[in-house]
C-alpha positions as CSV (number, residue, x, y, z in Angstrom):
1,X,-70.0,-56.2,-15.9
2,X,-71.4,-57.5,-12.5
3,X,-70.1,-60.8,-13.2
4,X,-66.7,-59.2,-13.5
5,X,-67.1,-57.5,-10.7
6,X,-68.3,-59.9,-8.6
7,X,-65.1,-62.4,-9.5
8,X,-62.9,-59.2,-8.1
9,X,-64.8,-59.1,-4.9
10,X,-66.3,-55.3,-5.7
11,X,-69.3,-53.7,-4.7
12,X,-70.5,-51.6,-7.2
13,X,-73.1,-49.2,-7.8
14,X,-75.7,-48.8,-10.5
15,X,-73.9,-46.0,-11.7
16,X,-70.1,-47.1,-11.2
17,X,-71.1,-50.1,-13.5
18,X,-72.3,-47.9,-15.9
19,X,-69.2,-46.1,-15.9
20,X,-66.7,-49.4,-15.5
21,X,-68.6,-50.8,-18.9
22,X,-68.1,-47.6,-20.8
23,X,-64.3,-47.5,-20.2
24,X,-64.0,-51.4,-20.7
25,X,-66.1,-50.6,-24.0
26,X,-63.4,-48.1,-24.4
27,X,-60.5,-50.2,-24.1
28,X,-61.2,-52.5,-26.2
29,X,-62.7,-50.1,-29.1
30,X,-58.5,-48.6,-28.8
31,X,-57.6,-52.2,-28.8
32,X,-59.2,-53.0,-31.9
33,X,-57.8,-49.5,-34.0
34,X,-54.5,-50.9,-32.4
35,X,-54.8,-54.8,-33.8
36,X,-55.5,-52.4,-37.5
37,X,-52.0,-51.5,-37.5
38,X,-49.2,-53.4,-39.7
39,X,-46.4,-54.4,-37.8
40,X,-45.2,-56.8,-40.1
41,X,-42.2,-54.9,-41.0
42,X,-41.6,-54.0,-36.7
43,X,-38.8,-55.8,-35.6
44,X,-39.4,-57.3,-31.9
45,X,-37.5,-56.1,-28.6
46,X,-35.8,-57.8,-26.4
47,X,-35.1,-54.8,-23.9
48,X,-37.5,-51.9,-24.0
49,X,-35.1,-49.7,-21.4
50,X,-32.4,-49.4,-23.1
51,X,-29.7,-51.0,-25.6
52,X,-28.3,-54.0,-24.2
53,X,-24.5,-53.0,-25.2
54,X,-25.1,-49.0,-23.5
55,X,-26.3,-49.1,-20.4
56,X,-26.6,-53.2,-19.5
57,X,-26.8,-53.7,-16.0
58,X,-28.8,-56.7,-15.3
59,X,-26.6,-59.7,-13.6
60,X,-25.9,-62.6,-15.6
61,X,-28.1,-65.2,-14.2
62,X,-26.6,-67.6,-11.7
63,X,-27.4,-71.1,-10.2
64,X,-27.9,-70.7,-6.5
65,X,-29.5,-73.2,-3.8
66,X,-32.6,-72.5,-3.0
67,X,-33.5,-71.2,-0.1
68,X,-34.6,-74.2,3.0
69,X,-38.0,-74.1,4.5
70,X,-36.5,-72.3,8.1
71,X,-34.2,-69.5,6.1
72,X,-37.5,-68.6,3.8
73,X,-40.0,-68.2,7.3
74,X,-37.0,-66.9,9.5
75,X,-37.8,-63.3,8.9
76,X,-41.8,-64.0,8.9
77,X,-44.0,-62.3,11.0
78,X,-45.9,-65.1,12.1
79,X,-45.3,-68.8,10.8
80,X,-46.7,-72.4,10.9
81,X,-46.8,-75.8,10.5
82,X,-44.2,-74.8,7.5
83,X,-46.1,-72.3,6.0
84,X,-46.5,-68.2,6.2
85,X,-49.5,-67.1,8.6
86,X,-51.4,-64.0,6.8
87,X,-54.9,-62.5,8.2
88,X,-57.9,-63.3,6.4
89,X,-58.9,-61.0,4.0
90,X,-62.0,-62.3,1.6
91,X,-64.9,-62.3,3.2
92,X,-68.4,-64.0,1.9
């Protein structure tokens, strides 16, 4: 569990790993009565929502040129050398 935490950047206690591996223990105990089920006979969805034919409103998809290099940083708060500035944020 440190490991994982570690990779995510988190500080974490004695106690909040403790915690952390008993819900990831959890999890994947659900996970596992879940995976017991038959769903052999479950047809798949396509659209979870709704039916396609009731209430459809997604766009048919449509070719469009991308957008150049300029229009994509025009609105940015701070650009350069072609690319989107953003503060630092990870710290080692």
């Amino acid at each position: 569990m440190r490991r994982v935490a570690e990779l995510g950047n988190l500080a974490l206690s004695d106690d909040e790993v403790l915690r952390m591996a008993q819900d990831l223990g959890s999890i994947l105990d659900h996970m596992d009565k879940l995976n017991e089920l038959d769903t052999s006979a479950v047809e798949p969805m396509t659209q979870v929502l709704f039916d396609q034919e009731e209430t459809a409103t997604l766009r048919e998809d449509q070719q469009r040129p991308p957008l150049s290099n300029s229009e994509a940083l025009a609105n940015a708060p701070a650009a350069g050398s072609g690319y989107f500035k953003v503060p630092k944020v990870i710290e080692r």
